[in-house]
C-alpha positions as CSV (number, residue, x, y, z in Angstrom):
1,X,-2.7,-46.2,35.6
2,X,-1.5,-45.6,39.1
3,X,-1.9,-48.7,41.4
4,X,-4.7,-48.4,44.0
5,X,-5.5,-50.2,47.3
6,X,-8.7,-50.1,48.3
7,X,-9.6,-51.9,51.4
8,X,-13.4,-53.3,50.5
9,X,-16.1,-52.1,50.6
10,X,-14.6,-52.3,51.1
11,X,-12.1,-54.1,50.0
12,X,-14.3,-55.9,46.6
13,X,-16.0,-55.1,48.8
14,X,-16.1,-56.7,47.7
15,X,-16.2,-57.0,46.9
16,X,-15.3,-58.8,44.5
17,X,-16.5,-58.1,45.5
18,X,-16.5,-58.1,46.4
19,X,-17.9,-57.9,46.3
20,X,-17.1,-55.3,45.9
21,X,-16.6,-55.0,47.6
22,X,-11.2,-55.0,50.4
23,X,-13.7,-53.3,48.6
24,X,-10.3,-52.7,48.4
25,X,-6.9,-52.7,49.1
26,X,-9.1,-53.5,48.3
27,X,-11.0,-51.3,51.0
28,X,-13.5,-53.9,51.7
29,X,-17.0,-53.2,50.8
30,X,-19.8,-54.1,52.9
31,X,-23.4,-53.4,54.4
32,X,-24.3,-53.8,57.9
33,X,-28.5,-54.7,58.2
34,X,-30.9,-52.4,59.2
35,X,-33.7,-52.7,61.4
36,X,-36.9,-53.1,60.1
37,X,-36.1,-49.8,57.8
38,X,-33.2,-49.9,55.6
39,X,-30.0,-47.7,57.5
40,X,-28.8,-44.7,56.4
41,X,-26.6,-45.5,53.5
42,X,-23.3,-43.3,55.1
43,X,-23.9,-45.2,58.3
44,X,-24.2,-48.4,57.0
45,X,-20.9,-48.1,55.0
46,X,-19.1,-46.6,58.7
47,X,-21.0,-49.3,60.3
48,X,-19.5,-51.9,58.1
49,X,-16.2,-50.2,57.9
50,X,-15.7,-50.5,61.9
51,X,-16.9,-53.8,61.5
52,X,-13.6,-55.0,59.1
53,X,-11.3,-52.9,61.5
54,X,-12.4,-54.6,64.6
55,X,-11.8,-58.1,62.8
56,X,-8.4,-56.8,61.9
57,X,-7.4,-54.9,64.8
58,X,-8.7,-58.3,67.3
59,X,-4.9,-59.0,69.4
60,X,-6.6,-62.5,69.5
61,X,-6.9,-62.9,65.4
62,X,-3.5,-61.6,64.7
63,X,-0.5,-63.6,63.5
64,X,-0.3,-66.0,60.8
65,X,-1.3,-68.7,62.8
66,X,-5.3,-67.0,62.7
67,X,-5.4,-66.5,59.5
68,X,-8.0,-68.9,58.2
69,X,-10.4,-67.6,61.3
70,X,-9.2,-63.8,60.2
71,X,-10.4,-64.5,56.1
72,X,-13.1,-66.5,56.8
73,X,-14.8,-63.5,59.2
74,X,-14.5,-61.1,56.5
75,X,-15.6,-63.2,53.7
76,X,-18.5,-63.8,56.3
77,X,-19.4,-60.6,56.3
78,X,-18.7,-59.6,52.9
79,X,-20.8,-62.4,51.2
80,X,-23.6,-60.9,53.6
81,X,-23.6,-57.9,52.3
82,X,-22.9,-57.5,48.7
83,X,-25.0,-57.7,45.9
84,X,-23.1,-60.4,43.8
85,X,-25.7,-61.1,41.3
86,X,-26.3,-57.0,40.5
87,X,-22.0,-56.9,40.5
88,X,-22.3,-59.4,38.3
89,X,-25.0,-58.4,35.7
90,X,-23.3,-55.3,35.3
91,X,-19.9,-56.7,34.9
92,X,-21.0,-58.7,32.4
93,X,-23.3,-55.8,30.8
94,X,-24.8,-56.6,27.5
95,X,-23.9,-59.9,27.6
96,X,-26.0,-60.8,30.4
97,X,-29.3,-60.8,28.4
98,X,-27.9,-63.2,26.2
99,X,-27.0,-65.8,28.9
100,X,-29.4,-68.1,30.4
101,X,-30.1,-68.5,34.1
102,X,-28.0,-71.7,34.4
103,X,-24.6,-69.6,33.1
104,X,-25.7,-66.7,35.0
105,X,-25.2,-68.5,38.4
106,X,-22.3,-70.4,37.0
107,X,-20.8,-66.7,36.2
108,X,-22.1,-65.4,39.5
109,X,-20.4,-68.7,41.7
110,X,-17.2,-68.2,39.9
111,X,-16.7,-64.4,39.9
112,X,-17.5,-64.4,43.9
113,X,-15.1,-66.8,44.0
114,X,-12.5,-64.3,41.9
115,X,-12.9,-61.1,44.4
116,X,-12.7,-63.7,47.1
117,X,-9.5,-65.0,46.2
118,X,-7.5,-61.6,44.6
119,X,-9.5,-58.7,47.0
120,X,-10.6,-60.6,49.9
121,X,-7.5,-62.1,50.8
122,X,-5.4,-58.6,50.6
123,X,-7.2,-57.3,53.5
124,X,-3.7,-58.4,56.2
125,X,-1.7,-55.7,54.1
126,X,-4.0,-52.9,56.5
127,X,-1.8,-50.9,58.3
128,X,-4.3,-48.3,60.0
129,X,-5.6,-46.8,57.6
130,X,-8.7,-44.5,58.0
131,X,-11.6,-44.7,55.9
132,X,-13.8,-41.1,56.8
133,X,-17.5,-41.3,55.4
134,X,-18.4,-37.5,53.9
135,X,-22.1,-37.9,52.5
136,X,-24.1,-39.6,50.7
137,X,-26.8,-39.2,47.5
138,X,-30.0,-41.2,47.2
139,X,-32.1,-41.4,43.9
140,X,-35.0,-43.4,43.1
141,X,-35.3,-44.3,39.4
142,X,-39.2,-44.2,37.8
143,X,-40.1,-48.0,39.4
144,X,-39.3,-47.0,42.8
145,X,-36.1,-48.6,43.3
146,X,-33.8,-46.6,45.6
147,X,-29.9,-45.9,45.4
148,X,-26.7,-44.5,46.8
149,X,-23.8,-43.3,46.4
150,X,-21.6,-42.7,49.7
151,X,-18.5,-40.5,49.2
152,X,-15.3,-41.2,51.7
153,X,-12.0,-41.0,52.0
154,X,-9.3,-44.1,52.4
155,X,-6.7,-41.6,54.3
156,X,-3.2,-43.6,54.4
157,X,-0.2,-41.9,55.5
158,X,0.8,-39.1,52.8
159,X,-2.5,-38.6,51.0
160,X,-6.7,-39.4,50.9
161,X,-8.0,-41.3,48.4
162,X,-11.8,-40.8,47.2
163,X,-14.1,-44.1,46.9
164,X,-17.1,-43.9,46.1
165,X,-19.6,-46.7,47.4
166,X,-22.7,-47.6,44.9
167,X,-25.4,-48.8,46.8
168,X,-28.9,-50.0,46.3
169,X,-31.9,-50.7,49.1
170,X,-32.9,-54.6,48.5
171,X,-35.1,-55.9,51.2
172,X,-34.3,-53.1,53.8
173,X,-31.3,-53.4,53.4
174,X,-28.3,-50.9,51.6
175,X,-26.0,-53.3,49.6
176,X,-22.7,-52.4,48.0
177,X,-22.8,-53.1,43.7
178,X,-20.0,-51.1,42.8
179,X,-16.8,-48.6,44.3
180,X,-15.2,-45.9,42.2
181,X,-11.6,-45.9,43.3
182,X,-10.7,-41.8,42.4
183,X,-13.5,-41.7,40.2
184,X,-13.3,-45.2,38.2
185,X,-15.5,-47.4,38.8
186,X,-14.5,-51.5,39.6
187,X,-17.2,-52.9,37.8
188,X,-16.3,-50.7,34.8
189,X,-12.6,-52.3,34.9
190,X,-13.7,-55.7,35.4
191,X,-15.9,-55.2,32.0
192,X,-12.9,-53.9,30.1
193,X,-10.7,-57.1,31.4
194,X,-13.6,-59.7,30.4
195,X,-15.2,-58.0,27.1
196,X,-12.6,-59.5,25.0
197,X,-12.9,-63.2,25.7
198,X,-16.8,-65.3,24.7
199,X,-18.6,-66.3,27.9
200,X,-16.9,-69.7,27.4
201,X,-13.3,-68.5,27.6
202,X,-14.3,-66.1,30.4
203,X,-15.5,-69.2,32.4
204,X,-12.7,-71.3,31.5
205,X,-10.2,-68.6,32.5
206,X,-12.3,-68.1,35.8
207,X,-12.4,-71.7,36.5
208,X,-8.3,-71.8,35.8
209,X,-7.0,-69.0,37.8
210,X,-9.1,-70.9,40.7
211,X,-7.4,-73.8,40.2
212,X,-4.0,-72.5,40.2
213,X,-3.8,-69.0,41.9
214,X,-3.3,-67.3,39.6
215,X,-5.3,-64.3,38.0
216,X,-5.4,-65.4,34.8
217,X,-7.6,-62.1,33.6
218,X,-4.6,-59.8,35.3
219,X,-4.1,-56.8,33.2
220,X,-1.4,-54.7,34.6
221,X,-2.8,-51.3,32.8
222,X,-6.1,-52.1,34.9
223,X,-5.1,-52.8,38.6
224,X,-6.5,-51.6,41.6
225,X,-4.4,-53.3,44.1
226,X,-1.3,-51.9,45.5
């Protein structure tokens, strides 16, 4: 499969996020809060979007020198704004019935901590790109629960790449769960990469690619980053 950046949203957005969200580059994914309605769901992903930018376009955050202030105002926003427990049960899938609450949250922690460390921390590779927001769809399933998908293009240099932003309203607010990169969806991939291994060896692999920097679920067939 052809290697993807996507810058989330962005970047897991990430994140990883994510969320999803760098949703992701990741093109990094994010929500910005509505008022006392939730936003439009294509305004809160430009909203977000021209939020990341400004971070990484500020003269006053460039160089290496800012780059703990630079990552931890993204993370910031992105850990606002992305549903980590609903990127999480459906990453997990099936599995996440079978779990109690206690593993749930130590799965939850963990994988934050995973988009945050191989999505998040891409974001310095933007080079002014443009992400252009299209439309957006809104369903509401039979209990009332509303979401979206926004459609955009990540338009680098020679070509526009589609990413799709899943979104659901949650307290008024639009939150990213889940970004199709060219029609595949992240969560789908990270389900493929984790399915093989029991809930133990999933945790213990978490918990050791944390320790050492390394991503020790890496599968090179199943990349998004460029």
């Amino acid at each position: 499969m052809r290697k993807v950046k996507i810058f989330v949203s962005e970047k897991i957005a990430c994140l990883a996020g994510g969320l999803m969200l760098g949703l992701m580059s990741v093109v990094l994914l994010a929500a910005m809060p509505g008022s006392a309605m939730a936003a439009d769901p294509s305004e809160t992903v430009s909203r977000a979007v021209d939020e990341i930018i400004d971070i990484l376009s500020d003269p006053e955050l460039a160089g290496e020198e800012n780059s703990e202030e630079r990552y931890g105002r993204v993370v910031a926003l992105v850990d606002k704004f992305l549903d980590f427990r609903e990127i999480s049960m459906r990453t997990m899938g099936p599995r996440w019935r079978d779990i109690d609450d206690a593993q749930r949250q130590t799965f939850i922690d963990l994988f934050k901590k995973y988009l945050e460390r191989n999505y998040i921390d891409q974001v310095d590779e933007y080079s002014d790109e443009k992400v252009v927001v299209k439309n957006h769809e809104i369903r509401e399933d039979r209990r009332g629960n509303r979401y979206a998908r926004v459609m955009t293009d990540f338009v680098m240099k020679d070509q526009a790449v589609p990413i799709n932003y899943r979104m659901r309203e949650k307290d008024g607010r639009w939150l990213v769960y889940d970004v199709e990169i060219e029609g595949v969806s992240l969560v789908r991939n990270f389900r493929s990469q984790f399915e093989p291994y029991s809930f133990d060896e999933l945790i213990q692999r978490l918990e050791e690619g944390l320790a050492t920097g390394e991503d020790a679920l890496a599968d090179d067939d199943m990349d998004f980053s460029l």
